[in-house]
C-alpha positions as CSV (number, residue, x, y, z in Angstrom):
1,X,0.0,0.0,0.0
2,X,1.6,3.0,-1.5
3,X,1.1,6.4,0.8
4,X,1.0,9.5,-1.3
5,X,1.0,11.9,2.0
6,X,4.1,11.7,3.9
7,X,2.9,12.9,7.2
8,X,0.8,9.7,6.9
9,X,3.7,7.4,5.9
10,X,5.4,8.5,8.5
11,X,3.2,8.1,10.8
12,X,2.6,4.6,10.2
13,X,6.2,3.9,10.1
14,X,6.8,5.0,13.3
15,X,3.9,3.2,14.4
16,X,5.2,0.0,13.4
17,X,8.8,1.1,14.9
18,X,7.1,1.8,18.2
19,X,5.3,-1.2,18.1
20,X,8.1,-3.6,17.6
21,X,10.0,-1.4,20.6
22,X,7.2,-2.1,22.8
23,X,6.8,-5.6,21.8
24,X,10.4,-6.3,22.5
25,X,9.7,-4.2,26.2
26,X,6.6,-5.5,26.7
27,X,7.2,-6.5,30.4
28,X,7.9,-3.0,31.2
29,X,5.2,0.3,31.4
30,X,7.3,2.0,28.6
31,X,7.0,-1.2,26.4
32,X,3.0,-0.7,26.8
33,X,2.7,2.4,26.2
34,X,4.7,2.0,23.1
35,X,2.7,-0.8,21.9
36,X,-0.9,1.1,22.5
37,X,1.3,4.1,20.6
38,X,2.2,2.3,18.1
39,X,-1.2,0.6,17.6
40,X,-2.6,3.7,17.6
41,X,-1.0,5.6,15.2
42,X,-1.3,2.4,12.6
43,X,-5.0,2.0,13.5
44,X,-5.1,5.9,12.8
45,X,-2.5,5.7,9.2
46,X,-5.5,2.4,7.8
47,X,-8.3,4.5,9.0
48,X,-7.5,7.9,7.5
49,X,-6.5,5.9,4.5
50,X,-9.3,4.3,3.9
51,X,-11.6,7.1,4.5
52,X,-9.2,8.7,1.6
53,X,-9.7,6.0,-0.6
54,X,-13.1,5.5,0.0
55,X,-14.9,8.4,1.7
């Protein structure tokens, strides 16, 4: 899936980045809130994409 706005590629690559942080600290409070973060901000990327796409 190809992102033509960059704010919105960026944001779900750093989503992904801070989901595989918070994955890897997952024991930790840091590691979850990195991984709702990053969740978050990938749900967010598909979301506004699709709205795009679709809407």
């Amino acid at each position: 899936m190809f992102f033509h706005n960059s704010t919105l590629l960026l944001l779900a690559v750093l989503g992904v980045i801070f989901t595989f942080i918070g994955f890897g600290l997952r024991d930790r409070n840091l590691g979850l809130v990195l991984l709702g973060l990053g969740l978050l901000a990938i749900v967010y990327a598909v979301i506004t994409k699709a709205i795009e796409l679709f809407g």
